[in-house]
C-alpha positions as CSV (number, residue, x, y, z in Angstrom):
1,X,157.1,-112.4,156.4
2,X,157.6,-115.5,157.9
3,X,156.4,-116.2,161.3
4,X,159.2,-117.1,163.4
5,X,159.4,-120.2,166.0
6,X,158.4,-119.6,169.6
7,X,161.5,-120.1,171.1
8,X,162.7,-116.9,169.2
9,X,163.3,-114.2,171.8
10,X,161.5,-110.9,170.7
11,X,162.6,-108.3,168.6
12,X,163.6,-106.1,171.4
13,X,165.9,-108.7,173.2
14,X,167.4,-110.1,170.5
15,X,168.5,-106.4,169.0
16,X,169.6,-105.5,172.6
17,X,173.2,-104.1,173.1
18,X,176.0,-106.2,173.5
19,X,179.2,-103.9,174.0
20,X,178.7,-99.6,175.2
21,X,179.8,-98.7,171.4
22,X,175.9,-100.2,170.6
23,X,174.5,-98.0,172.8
24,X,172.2,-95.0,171.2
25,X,171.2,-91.7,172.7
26,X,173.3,-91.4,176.0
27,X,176.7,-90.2,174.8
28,X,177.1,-88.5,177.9
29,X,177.6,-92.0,179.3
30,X,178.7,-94.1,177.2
31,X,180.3,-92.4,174.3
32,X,184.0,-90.1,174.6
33,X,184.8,-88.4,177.6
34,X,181.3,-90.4,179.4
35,X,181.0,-91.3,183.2
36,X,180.7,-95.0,183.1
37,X,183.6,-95.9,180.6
38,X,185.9,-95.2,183.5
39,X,184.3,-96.9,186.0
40,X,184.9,-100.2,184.6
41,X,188.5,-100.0,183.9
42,X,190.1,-99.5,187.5
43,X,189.3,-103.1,188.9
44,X,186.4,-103.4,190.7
45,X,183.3,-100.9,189.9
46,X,181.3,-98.9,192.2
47,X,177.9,-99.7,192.9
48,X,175.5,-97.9,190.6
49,X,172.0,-96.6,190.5
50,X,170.6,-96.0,186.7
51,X,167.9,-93.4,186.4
52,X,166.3,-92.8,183.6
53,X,162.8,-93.1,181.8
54,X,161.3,-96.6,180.6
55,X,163.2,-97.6,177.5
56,X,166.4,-95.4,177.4
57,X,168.4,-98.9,178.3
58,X,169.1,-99.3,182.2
59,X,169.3,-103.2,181.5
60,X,170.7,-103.3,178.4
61,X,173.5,-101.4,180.0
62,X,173.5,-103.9,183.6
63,X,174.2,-106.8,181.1
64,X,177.2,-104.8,179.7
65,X,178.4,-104.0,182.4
66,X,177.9,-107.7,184.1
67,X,179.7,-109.0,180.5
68,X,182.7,-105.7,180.8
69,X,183.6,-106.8,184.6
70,X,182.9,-110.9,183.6
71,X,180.5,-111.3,186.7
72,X,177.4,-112.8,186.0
73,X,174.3,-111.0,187.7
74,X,171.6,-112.3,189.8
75,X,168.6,-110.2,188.8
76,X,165.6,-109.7,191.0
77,X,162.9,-107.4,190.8
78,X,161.7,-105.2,193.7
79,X,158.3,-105.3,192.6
80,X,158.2,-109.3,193.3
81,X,161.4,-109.5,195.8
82,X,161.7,-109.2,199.3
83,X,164.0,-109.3,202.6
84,X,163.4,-112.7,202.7
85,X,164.8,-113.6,198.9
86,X,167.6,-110.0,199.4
87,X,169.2,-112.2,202.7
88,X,169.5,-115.1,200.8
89,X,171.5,-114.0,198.4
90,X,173.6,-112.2,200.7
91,X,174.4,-115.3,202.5
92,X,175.1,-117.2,199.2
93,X,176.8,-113.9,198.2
94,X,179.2,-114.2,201.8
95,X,179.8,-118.1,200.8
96,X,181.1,-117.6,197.6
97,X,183.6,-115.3,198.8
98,X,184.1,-117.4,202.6
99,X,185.8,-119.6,199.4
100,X,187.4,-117.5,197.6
101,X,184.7,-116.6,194.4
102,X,184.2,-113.0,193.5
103,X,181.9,-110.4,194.8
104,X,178.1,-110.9,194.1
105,X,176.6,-108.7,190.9
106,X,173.0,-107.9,191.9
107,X,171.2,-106.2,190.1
108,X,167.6,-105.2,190.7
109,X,164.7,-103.1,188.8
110,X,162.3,-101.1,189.8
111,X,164.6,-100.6,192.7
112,X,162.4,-97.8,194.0
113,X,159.6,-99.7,195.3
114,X,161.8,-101.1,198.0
115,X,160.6,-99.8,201.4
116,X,163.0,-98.5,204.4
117,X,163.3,-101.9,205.5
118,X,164.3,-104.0,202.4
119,X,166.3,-101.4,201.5
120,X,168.6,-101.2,205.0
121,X,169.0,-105.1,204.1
122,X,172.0,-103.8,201.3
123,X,173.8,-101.3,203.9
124,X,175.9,-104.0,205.3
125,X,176.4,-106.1,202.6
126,X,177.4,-103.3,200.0
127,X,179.9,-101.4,202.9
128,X,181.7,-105.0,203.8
129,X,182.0,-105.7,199.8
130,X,179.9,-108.7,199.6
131,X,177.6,-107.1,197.1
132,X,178.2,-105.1,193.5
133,X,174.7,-103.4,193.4
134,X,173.3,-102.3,189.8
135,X,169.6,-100.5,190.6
136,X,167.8,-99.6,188.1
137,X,164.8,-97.0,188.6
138,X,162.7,-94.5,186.5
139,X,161.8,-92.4,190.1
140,X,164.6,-89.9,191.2
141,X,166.5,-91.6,193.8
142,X,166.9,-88.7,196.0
143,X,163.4,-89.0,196.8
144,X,162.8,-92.9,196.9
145,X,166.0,-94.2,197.6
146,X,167.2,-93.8,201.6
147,X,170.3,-91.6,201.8
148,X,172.7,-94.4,202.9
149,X,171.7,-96.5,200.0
150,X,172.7,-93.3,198.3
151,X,176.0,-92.9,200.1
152,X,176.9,-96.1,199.0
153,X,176.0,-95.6,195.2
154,X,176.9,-93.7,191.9
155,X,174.0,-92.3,190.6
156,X,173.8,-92.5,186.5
157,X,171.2,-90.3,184.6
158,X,169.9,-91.6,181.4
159,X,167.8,-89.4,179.1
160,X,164.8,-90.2,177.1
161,X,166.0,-91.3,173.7
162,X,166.1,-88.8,171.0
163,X,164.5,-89.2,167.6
164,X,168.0,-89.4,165.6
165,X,168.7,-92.3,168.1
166,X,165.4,-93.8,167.4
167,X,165.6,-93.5,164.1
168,X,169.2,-95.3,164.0
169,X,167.9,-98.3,166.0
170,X,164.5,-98.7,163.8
171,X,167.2,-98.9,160.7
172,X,169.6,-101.5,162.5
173,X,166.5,-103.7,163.2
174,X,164.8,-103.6,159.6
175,X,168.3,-104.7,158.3
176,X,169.9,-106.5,160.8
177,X,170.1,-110.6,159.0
178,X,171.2,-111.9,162.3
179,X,169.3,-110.5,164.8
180,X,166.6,-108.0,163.0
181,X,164.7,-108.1,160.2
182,X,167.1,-108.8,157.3
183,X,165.9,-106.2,154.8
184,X,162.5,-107.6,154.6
185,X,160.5,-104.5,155.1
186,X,160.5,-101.3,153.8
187,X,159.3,-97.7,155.0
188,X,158.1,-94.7,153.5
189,X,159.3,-91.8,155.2
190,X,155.6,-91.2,156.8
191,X,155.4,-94.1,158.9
192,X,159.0,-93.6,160.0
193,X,158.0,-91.0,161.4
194,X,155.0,-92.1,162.7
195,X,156.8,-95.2,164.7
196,X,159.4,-92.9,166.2
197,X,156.6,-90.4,167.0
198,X,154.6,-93.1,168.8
199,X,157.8,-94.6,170.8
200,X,158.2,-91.2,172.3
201,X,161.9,-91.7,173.3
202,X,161.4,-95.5,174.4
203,X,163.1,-98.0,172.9
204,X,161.3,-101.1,173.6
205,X,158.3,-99.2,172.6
206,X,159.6,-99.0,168.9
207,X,160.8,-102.5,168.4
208,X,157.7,-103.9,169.9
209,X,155.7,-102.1,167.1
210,X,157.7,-102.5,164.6
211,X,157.9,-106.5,165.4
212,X,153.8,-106.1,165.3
213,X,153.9,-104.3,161.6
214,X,156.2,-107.4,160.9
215,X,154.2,-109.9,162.3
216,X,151.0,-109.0,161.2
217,X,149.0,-107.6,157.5
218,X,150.8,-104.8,156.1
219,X,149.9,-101.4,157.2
220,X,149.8,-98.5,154.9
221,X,153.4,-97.4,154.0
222,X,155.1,-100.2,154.5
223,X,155.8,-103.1,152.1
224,X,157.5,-106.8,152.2
């Protein structure tokens, strides 16, 4: 296989999810009769906390939200973020709307690791409507997130992908000429399995291995 140019995102950016139909594994969210469908048809959406395991998609499904509602997000993480950088943005957040822009889409992983304190910072900010929050975090929030964070908030449970879902998304990438592979591996059903197997229900997990296999010297079982 031909090794692609450096300034070609990975494997598991550029097959991300651009619309909630590409979505795999959480039709209890996104597909017919789901929560989050209807939250972004009525005008302005709630802010949301996405729970779920590494993998399942939180971001992925922040961006299509950000894309569904045409605000563009400012993304922080709470490992690396703190009161300091969170006031800032609410005051660029209160200017924009002081003349006349939209709300503020922030959206923030990890979310759980905020303390008390950085965490009081969105009370104000989220009740007066300067800020859309999107948090994502793999620790339940009743236990890491402070209840009037919560109050504030829609919680949204993802599961662990499934290995049919897996199995759909491994297929899309091999073939995939824009984005993926474009046909140029094959499987045998053995190391299918095997990848699926070793992603255990995370996404990122399977592409990143799969872009390795691609990448590197054939492993047994699979062919360019």
């Amino acid at each position: 296989m031909t090794p692609l140019p450096i300034s070609v995102p990975p494997l598991a950016e550029r097959m991300r999810p651009r619309s909630l139909d590409q979505v795999f594994g959480q039709p209890g969210l996104v597909g017919p009769g789901g929560a989050l469908p209807p939250l972004l048809t009525g005008g302005r959406p709630p802010s949301l906390v996405l729970w779920g395991p590494p993998g399942c998609g939180k971001t992925t499904i922040a961006r299509i939200i950000s894309r569904e509602i045409g605000l563009e997000p400012v993304a922080i993480s709470a490992v690396t973020s703190g009161v300091r950088e969170i006031k800032s943005i609410v005051e660029e957040a209160r200017a924009s709307l002081e003349a006349d822009g939209p709300p503020t889409l922030l959206f923030v992983d990890e979310v759980h690791r905020f303390n008390k304190a950085q965490q009081d910072a969105f009370l104000g900010p989220l009740e007066d409507g300067t800020l859309i929050l999107i948090g994502a975090t793999t620790e339940n929030p009743s236990f890491e997130l402070i209840a009037p964070l919560l109050s504030r908030c829609r919680v949204l449970t993802l599961k662990s992908l499934d290995d049919d879902s897996l199995a759909t998304i491994l297929d899309l990438a091999i073939s995939d000429e824009d984005r993926g592979l474009g046909g140029e591996l094959r499987f045998d059903e053995g190391a299918r399995r095997s990848l699926i197997a070793h992603a255990d229900g995370d996404a990122r997990v399977l592409l990143s291995d799969l872009e390795w296999i691609a990448l590197g010297a054939a492993d047994r079982g699979v062919t360019a």
